[in-house]
DOZA-818606 format. One line per field, with one value per residue: residue number from 1; residue in one letter; x, y, z of N, C-alpha, C in turn. Coordinates in pm, whole numbers, plus 50000, padded with zeros to 5 digits. Atoms other than C-alpha are relative to their C-alpha. Example, Ala and Ser with C-alpha at 12.3 -4.5 7.8 and 13.67 -1.06 7.14 Angstrom:
pos (1 / 2)
code (A / S)
n.east (50089 / 49918)
n.north (49881 / 49881)
n.up (50000 / 49994)
ca.east (51230 / 51367)
ca.north (49550 / 49894)
ca.up (50780 / 50714)
c.east (50090 / 49923)
c.north (50120 / 50109)
c.up (50000 / 50073)
This chain:
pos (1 / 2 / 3 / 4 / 5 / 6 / 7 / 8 / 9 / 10 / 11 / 12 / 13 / 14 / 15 / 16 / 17 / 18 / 19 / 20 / 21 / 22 / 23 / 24 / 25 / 26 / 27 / 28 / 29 / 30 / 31 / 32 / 33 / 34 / 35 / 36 / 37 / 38 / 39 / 40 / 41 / 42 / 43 / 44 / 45 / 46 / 47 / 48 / 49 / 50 / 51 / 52 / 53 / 54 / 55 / 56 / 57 / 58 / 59 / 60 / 61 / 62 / 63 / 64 / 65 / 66 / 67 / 68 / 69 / 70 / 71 / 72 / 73 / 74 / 75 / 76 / 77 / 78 / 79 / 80 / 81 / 82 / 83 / 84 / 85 / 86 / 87 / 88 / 89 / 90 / 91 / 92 / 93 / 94 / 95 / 96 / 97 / 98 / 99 / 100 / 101 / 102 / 103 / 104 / 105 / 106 / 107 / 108 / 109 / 110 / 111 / 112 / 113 / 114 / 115 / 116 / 117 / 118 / 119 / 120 / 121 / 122 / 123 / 124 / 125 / 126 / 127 / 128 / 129 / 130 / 131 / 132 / 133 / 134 / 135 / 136 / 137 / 138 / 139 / 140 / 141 / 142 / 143 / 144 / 145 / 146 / 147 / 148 / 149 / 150 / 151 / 152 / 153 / 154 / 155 / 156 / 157 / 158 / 159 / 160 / 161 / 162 / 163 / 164 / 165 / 166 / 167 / 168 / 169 / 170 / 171 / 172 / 173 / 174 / 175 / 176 / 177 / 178 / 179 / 180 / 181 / 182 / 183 / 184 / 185 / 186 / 187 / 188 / 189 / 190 / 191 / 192 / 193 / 194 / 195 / 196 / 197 / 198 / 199 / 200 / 201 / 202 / 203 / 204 / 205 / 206 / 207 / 208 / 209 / 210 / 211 / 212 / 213 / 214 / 215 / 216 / 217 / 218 / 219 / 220 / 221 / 222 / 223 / 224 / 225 / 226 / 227 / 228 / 229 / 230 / 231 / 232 / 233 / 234 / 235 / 236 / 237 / 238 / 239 / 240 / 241 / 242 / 243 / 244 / 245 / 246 / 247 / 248 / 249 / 250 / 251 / 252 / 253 / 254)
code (X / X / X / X / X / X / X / X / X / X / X / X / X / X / X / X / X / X / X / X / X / X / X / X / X / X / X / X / X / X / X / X / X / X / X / X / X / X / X / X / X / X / X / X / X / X / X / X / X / X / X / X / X / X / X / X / X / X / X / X / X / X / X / X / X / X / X / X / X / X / X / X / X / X / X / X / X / X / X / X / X / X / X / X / X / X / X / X / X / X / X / X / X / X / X / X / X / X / X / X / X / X / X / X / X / X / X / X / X / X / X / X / X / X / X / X / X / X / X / X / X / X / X / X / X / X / X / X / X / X / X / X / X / X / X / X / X / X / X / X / X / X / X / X / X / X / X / X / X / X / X / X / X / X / X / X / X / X / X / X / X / X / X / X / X / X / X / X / X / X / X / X / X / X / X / X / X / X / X / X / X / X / X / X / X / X / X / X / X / X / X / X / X / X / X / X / X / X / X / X / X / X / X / X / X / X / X / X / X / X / X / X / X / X / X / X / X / X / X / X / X / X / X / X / X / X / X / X / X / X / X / X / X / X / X / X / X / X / X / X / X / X / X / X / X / X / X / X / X / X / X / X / X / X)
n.east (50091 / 50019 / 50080 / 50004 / 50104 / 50170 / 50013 / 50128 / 50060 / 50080 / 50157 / 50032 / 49877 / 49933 / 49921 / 50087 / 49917 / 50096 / 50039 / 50119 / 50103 / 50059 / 50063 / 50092 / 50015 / 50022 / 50109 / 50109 / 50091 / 50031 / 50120 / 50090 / 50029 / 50044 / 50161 / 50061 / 49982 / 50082 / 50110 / 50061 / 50022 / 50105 / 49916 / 50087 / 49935 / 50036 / 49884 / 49912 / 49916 / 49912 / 49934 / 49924 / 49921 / 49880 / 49936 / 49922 / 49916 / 49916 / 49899 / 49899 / 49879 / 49919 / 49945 / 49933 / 49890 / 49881 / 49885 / 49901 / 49855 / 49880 / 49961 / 49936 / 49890 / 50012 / 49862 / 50011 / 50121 / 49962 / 49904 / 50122 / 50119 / 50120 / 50082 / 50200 / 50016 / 49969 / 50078 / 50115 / 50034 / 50034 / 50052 / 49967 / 50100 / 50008 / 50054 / 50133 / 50120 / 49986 / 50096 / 50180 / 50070 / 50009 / 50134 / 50137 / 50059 / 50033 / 50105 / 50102 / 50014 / 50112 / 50071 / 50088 / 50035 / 49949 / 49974 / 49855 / 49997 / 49871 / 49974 / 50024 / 49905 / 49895 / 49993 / 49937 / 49894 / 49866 / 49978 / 49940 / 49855 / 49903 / 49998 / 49934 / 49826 / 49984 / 49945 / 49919 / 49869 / 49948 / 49918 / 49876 / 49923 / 50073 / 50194 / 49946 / 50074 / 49883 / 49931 / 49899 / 49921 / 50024 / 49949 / 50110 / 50006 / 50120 / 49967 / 50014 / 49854 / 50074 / 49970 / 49868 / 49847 / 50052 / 50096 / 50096 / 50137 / 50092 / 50098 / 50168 / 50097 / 50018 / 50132 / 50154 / 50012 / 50100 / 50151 / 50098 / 50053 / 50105 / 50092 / 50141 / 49997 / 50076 / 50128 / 50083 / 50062 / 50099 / 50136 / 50020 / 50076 / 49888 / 50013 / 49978 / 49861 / 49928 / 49894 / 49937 / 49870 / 49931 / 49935 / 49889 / 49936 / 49924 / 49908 / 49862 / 49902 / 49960 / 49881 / 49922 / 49902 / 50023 / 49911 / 49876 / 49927 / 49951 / 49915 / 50022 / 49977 / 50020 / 49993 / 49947 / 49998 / 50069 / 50008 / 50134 / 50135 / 49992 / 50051 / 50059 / 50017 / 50024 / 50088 / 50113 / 49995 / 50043 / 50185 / 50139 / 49963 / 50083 / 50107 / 49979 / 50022 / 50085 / 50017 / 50040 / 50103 / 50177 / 50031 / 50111 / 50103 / 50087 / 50011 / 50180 / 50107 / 50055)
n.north (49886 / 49954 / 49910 / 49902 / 49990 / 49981 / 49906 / 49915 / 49997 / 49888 / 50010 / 49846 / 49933 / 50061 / 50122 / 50088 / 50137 / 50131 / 50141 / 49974 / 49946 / 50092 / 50042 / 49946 / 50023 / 50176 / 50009 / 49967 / 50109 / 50081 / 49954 / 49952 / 50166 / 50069 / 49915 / 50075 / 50144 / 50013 / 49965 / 50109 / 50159 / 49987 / 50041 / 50076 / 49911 / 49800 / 49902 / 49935 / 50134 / 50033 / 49929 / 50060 / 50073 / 49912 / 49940 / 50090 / 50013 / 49868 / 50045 / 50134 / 50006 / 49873 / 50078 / 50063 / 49975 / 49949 / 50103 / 50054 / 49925 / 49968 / 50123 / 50042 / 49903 / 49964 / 49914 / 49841 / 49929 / 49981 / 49917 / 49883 / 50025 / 49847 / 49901 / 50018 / 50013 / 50155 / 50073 / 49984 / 49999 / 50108 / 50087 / 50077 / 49987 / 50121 / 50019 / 49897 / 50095 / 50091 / 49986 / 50001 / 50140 / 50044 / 49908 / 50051 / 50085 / 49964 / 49914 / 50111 / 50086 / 49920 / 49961 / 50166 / 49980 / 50126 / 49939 / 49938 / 49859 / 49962 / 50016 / 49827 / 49939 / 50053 / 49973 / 49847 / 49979 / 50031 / 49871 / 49873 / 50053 / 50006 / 49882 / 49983 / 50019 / 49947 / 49906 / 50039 / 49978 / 49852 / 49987 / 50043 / 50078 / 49949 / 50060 / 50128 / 50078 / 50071 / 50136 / 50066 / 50001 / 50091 / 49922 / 50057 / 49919 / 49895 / 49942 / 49844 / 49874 / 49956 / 49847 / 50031 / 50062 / 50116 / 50059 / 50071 / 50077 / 49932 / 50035 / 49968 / 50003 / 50157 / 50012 / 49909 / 50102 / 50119 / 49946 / 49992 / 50118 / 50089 / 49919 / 50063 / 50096 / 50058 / 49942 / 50076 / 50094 / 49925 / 50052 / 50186 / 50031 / 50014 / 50002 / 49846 / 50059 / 50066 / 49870 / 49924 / 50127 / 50049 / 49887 / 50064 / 50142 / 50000 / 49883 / 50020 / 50103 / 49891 / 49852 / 50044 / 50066 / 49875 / 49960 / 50025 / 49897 / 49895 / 49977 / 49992 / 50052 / 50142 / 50067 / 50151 / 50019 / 49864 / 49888 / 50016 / 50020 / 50123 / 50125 / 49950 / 50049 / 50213 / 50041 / 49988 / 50083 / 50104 / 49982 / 50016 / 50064 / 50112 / 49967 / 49994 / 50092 / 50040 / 49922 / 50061 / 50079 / 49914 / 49903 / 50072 / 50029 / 49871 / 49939 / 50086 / 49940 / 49851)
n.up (49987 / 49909 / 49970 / 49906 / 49918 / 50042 / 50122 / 49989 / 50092 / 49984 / 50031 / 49998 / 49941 / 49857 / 50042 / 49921 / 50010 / 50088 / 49900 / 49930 / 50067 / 50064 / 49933 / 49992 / 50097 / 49998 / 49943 / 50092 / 50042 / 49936 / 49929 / 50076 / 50049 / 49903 / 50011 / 50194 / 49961 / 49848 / 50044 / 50097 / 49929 / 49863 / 49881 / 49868 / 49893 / 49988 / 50017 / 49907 / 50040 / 50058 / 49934 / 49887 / 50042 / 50088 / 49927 / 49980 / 50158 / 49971 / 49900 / 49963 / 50012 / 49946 / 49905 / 50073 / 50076 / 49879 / 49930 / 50107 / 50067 / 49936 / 49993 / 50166 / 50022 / 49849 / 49933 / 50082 / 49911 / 49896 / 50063 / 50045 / 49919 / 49975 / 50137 / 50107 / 50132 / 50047 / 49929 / 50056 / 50139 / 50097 / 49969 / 50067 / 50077 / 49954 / 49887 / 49989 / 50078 / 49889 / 49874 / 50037 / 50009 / 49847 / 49938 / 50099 / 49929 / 49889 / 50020 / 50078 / 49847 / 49902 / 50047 / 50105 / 50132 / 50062 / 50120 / 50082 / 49994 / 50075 / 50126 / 50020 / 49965 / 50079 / 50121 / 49939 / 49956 / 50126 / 50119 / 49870 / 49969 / 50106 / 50037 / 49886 / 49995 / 50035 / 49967 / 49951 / 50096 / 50050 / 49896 / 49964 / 49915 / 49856 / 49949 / 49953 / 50123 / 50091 / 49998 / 49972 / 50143 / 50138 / 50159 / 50087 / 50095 / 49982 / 49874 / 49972 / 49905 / 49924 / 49972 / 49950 / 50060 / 49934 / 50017 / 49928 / 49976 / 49990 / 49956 / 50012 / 50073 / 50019 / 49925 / 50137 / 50108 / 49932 / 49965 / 50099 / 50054 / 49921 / 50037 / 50054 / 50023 / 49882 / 50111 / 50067 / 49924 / 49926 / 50108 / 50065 / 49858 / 49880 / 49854 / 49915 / 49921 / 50063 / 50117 / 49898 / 49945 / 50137 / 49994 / 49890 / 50060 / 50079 / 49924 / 49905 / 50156 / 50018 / 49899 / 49924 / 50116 / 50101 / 49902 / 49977 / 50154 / 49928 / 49885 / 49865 / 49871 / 49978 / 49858 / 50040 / 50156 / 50038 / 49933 / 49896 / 50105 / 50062 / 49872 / 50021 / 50125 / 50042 / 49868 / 50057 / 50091 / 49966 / 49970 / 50083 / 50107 / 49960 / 50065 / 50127 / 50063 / 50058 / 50105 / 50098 / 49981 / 49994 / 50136 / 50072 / 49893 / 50011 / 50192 / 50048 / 49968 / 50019)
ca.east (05938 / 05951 / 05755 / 05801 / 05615 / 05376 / 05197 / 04977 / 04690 / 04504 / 04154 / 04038 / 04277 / 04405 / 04681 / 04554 / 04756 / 04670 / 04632 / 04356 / 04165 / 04144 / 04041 / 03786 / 03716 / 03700 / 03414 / 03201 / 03174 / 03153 / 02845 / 02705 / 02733 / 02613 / 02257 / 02224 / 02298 / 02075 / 01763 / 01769 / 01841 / 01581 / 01664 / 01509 / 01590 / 01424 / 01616 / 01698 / 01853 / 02038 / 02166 / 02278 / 02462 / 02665 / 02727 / 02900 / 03080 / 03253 / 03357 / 03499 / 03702 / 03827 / 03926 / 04063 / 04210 / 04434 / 04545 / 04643 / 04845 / 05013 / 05127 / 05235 / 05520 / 05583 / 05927 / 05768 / 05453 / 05623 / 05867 / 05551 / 05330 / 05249 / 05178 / 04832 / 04928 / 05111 / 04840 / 04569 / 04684 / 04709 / 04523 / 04518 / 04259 / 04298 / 04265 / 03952 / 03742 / 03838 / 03683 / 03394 / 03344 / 03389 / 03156 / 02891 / 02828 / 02849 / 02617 / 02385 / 02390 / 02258 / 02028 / 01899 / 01950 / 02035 / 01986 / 02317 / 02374 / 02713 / 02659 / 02529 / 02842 / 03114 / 03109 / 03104 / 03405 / 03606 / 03545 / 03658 / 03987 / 04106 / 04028 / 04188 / 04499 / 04529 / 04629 / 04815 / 05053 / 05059 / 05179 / 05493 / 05738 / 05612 / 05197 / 05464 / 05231 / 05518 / 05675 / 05980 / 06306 / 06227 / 06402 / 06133 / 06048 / 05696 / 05922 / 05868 / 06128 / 05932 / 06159 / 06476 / 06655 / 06506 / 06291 / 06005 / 05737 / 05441 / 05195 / 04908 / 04865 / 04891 / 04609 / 04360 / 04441 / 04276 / 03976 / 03883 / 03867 / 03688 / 03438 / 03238 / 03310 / 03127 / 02819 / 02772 / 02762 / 02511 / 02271 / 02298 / 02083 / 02333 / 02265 / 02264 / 02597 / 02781 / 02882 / 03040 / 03222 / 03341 / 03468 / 03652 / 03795 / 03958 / 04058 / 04242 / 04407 / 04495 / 04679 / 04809 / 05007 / 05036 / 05247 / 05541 / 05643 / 05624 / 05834 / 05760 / 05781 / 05774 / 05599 / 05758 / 05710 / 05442 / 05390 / 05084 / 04840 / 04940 / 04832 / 04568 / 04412 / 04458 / 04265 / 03989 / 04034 / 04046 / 03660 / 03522 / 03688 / 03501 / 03190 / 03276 / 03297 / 02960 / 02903 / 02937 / 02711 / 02418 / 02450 / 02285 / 02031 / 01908 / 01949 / 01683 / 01451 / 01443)
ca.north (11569 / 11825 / 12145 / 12405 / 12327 / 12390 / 12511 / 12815 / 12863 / 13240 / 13232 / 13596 / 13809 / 13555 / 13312 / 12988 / 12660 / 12354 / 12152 / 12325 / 12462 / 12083 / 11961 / 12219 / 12142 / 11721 / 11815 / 12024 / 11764 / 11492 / 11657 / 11752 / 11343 / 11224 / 11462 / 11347 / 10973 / 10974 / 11138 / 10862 / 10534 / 10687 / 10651 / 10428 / 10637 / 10917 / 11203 / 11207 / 10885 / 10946 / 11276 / 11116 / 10874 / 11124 / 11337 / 11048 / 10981 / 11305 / 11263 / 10901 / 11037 / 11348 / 11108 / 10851 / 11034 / 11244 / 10951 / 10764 / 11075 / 11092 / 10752 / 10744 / 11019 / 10964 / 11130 / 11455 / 11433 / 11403 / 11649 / 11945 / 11799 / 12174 / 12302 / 12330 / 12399 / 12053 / 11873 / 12036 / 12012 / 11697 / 11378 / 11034 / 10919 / 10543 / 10633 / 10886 / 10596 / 10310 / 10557 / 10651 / 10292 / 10231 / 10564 / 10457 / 10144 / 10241 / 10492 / 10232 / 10000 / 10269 / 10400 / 09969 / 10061 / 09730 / 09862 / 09903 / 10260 / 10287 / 10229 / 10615 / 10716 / 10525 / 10677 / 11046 / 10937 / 10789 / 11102 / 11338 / 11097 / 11160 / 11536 / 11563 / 11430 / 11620 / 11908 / 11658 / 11623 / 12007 / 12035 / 11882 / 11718 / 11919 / 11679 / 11360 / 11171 / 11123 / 10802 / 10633 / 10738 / 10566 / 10528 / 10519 / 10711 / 10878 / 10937 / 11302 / 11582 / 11701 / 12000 / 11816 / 11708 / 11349 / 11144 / 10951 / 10738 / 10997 / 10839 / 11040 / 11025 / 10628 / 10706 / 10944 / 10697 / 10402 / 10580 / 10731 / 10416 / 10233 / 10546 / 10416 / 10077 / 10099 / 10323 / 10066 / 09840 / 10051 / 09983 / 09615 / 09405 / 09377 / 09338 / 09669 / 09679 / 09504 / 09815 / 09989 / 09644 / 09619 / 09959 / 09908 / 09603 / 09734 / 10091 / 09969 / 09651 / 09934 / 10193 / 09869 / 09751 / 10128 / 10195 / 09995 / 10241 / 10530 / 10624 / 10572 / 10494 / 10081 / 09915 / 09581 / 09441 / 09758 / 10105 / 10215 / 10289 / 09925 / 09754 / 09975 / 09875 / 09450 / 09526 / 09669 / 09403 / 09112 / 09242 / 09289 / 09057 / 08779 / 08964 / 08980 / 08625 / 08518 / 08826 / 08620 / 08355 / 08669 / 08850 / 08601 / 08485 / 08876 / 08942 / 08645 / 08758 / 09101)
ca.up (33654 / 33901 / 34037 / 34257 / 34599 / 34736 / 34490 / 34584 / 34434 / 34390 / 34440 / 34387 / 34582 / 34824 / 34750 / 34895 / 35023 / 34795 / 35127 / 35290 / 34927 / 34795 / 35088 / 35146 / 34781 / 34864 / 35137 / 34911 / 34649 / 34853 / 35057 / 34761 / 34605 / 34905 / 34902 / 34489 / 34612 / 34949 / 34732 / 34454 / 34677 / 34952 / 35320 / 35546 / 35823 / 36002 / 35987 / 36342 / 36282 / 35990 / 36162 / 36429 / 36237 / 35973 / 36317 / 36451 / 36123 / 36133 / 36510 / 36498 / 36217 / 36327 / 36638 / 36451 / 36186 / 36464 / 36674 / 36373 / 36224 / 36554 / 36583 / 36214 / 36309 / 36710 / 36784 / 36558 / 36787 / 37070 / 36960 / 36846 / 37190 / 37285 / 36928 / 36828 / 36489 / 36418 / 36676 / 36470 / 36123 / 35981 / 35993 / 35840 / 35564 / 35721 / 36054 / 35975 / 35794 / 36097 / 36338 / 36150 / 36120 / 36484 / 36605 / 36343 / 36463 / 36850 / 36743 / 36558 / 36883 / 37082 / 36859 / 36780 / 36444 / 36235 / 35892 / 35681 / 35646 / 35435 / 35102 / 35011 / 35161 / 34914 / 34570 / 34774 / 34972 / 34671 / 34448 / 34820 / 34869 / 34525 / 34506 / 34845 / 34798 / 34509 / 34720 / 34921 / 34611 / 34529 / 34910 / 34858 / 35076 / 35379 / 35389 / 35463 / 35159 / 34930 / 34812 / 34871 / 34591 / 34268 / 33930 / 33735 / 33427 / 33567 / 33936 / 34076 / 34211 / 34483 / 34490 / 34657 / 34371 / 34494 / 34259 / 34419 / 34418 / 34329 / 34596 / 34595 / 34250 / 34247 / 34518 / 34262 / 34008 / 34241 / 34397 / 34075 / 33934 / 34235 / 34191 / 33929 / 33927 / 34306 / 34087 / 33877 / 34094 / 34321 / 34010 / 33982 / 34249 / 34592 / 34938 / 35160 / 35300 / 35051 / 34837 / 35196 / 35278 / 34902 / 34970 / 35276 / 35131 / 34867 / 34995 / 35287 / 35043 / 34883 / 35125 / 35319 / 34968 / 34866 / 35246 / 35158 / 34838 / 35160 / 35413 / 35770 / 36137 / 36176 / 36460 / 36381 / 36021 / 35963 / 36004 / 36231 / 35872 / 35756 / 36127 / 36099 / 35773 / 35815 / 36133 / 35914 / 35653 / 35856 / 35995 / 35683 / 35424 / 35639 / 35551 / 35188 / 35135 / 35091 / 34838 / 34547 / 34622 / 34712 / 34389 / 34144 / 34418 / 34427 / 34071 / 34005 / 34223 / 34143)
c.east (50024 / 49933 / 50031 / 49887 / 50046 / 50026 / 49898 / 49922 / 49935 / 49856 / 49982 / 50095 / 50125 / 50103 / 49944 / 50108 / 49949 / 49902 / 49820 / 49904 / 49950 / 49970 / 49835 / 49885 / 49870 / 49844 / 49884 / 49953 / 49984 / 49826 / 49931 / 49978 / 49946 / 49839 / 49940 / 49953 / 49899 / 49859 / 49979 / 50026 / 49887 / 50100 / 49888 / 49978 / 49924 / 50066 / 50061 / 50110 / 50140 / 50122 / 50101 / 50175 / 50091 / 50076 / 50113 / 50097 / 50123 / 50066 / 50081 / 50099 / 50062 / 50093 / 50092 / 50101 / 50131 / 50041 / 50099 / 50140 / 50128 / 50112 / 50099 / 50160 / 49984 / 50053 / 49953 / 49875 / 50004 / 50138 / 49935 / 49840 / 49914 / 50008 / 49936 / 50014 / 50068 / 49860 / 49881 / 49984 / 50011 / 49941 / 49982 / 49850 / 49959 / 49938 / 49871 / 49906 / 50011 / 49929 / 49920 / 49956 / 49932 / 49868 / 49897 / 49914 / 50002 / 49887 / 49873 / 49951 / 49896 / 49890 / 49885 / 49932 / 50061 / 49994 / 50143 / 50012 / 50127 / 49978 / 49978 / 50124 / 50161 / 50025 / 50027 / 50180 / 50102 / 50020 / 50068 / 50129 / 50066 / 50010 / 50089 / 50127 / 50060 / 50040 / 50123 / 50155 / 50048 / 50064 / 50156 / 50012 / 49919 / 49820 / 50129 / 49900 / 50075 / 50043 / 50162 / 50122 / 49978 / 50062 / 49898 / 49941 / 49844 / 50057 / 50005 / 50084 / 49854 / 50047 / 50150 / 50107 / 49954 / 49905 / 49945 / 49874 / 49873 / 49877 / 49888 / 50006 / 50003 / 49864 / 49892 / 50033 / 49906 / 49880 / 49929 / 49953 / 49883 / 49856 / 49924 / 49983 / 49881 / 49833 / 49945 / 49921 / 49863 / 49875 / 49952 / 49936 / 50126 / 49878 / 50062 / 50089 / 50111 / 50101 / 50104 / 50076 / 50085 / 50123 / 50184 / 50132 / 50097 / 50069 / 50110 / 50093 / 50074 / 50204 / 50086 / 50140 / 50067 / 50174 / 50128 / 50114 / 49998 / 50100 / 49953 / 50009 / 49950 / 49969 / 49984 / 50008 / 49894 / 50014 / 49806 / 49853 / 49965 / 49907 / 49844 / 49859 / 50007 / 49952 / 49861 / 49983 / 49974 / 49862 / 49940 / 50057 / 49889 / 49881 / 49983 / 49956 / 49883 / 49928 / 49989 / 49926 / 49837 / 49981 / 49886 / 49854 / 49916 / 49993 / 49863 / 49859 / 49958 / 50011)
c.north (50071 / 50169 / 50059 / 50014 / 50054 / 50087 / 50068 / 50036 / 50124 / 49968 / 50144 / 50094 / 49928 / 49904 / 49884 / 49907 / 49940 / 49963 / 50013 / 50047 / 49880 / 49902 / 50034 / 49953 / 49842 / 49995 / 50064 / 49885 / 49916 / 50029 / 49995 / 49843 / 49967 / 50056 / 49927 / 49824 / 49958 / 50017 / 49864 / 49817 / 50028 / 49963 / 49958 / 50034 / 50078 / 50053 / 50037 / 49890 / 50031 / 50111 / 50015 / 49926 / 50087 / 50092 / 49908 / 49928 / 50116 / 50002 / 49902 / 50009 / 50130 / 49918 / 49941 / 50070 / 50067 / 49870 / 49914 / 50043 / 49978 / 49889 / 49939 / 50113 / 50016 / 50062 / 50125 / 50040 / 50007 / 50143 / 50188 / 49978 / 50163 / 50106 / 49969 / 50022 / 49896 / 49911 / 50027 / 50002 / 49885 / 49894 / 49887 / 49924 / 49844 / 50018 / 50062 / 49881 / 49861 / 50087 / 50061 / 49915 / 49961 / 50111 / 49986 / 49896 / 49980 / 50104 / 49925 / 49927 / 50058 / 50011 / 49813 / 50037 / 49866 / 50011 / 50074 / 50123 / 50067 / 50054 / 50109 / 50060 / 49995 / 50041 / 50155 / 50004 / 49944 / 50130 / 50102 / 49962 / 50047 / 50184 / 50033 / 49971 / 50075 / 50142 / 49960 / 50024 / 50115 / 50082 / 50012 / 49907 / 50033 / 49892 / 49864 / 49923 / 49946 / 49858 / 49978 / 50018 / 49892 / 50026 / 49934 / 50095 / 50124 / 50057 / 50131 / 50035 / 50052 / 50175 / 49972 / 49926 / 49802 / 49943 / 49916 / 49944 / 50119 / 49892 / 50034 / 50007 / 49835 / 49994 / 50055 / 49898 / 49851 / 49999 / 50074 / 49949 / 49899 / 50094 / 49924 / 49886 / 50010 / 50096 / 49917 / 49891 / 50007 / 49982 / 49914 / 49948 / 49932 / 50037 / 50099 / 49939 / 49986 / 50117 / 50083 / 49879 / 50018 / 50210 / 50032 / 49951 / 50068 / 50162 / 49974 / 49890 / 50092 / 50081 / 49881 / 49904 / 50189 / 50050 / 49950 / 50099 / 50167 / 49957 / 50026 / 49915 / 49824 / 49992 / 49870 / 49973 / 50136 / 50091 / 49965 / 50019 / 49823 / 49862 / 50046 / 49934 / 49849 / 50029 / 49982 / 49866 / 49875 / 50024 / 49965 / 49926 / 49867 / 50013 / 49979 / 49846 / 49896 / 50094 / 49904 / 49922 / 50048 / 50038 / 49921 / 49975 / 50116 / 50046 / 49893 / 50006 / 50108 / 50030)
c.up (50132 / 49953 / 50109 / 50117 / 50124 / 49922 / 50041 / 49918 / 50019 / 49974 / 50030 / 50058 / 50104 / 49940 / 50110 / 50038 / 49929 / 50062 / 49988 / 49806 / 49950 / 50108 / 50099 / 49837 / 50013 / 50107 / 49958 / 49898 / 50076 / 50085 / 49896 / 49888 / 50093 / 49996 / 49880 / 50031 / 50062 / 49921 / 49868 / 50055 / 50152 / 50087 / 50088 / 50125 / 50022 / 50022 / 50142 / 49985 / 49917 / 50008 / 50091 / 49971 / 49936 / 50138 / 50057 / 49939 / 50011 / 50134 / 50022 / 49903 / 50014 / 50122 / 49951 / 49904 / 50110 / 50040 / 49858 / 49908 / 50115 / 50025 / 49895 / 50043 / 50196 / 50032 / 49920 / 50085 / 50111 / 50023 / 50025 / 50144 / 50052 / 49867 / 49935 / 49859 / 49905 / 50049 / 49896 / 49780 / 49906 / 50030 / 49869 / 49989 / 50054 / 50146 / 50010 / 49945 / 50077 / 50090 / 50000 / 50020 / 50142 / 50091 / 49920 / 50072 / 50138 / 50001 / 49946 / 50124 / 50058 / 49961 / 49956 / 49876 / 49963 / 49861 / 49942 / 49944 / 49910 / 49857 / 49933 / 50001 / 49880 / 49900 / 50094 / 50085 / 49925 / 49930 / 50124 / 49992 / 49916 / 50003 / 50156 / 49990 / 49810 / 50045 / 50073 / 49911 / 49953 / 50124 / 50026 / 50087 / 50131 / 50016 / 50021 / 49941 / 49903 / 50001 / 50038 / 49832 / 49897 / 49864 / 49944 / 49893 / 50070 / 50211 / 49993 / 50076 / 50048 / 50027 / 50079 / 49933 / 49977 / 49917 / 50063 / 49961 / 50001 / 50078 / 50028 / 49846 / 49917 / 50081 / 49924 / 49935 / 50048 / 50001 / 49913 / 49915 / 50095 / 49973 / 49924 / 49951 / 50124 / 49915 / 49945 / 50073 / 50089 / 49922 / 50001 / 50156 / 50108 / 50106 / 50061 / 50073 / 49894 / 49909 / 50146 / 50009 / 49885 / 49987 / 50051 / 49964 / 49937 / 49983 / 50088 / 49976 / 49965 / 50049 / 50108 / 49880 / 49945 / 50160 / 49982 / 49898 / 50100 / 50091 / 50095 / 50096 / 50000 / 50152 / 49960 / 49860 / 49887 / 50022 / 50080 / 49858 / 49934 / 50121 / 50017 / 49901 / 50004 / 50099 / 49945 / 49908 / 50045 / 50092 / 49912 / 49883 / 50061 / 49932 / 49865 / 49915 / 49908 / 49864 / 49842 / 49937 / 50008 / 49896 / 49918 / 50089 / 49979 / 49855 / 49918 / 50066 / 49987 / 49917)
């Protein structure tokens, strides 16, 4: 299979990039799951609180996601160091959800919040990831998202002749399956928290089994999304473990 990329898209008079319209796209719904979500599980929270917290969400991964892109491609960011329009245009979906994590709960600290605060968030940011990298893949070669040459009957011509490993849409195919597996689950009686760990878990599992079918910069046996990702994993897989043992427990009392 191949396609002519990017693929621009016309929205009313304008021709659009993919990148930026399905990622503008991925933060409309997402905002707008997260409001639906937040209003039928209530929030324990007063609203300066939970203000606080989503503001801090959004900075640790704007942070995160940047350092992580730059790291993932050093000799190109050392290469582009005084141009704001490499520095400012891409960012990585691993490193943006490690330093939410990380400004969340420095933000929680302060605030002596101790109430688990995720789980609202997880079904909005599975359904964003997938619609997001859906522009990733209508990008092309140029979003550096692509897989690794593959003979394989569903491999994609990106536009160089080159079949490959379609990796963003091995990624929509994941997260729109974790989607409403983590929904249902959101129904069934769980321990606050548990649906954001179970998230985690099996997102960055995921993108750290999902990195060896790309292409990129090694720091030693990994790249920087893969060291990245077992950092997160070995935090919260610990957490995880007793999960199986709480479920029944809360399901008979409630």
């Amino acid at each position: 299979m191949s396609l002519e990329l990017p693929l621009y898209l016309r929205l009313g008079p304008v021709m659009v990039h993919p990148h930026w319209l399905f990622e503008a796209l991925a933060y409309i719904v997402g905002a707008r799951l997260y409001a639906v979500l937040k209003r039928r599980s209530g929030d324990p929270l007063a609203a300066e609180q939970r203000w606080s917290i989503v503001v801090a969400a959004f900075v640790g991964a704007a942070v995160g996601g940047k350092i992580v892109y730059w790291l993932s491609e050093p000799a190109l960011t050392i290469e582009h160091a005084l141009d704001p329009a490499y520095l400012l245009g891409g960012k990585s979906i691993v490193g943006g959800l490690v330093g939410a994590i990380v400004a969340v709960e420095w933000t929680k600290r302060r605030l002596g919040i101790a109430t688990p605060t995720g789980d609202v968030f997880v079904v909005p940011l599975a359904v964003g990831i997938g619609i997001g990298r859906i522009g990733c893949f209508l990008s092309g070669l140029d979003d550096h998202t692509h897989g690794l040459p593959a003979n394989l009957p569903w491999a994609f011509d990106y536009g160089d002749g080159i079949p490959r490993h379609p990796a963003q849409i091995y990624e929509i195919l994941f997260v729109w399956t974790l989607a409403p597996l983590l929904f249902w689950i959101s129904e069934r009686p769980h321990q606050e928290g548990d649906l954001f760990r179970l998230f985690v878990v099996a997102y960055l599992g995921f993108r750290l089994c999902l990195e060896f079918l790309k292409p990129g910069v090694s720091y030693g046996p990994l790249n920087i999304i893969q060291w990245v990702s077992l950092a997160g994993l070995v935090y919260y897989v610990r957490q995880l473990v007793p999960l199986p043992a709480r479920l029944p427990e809360r399901a008979a009392s409630g």
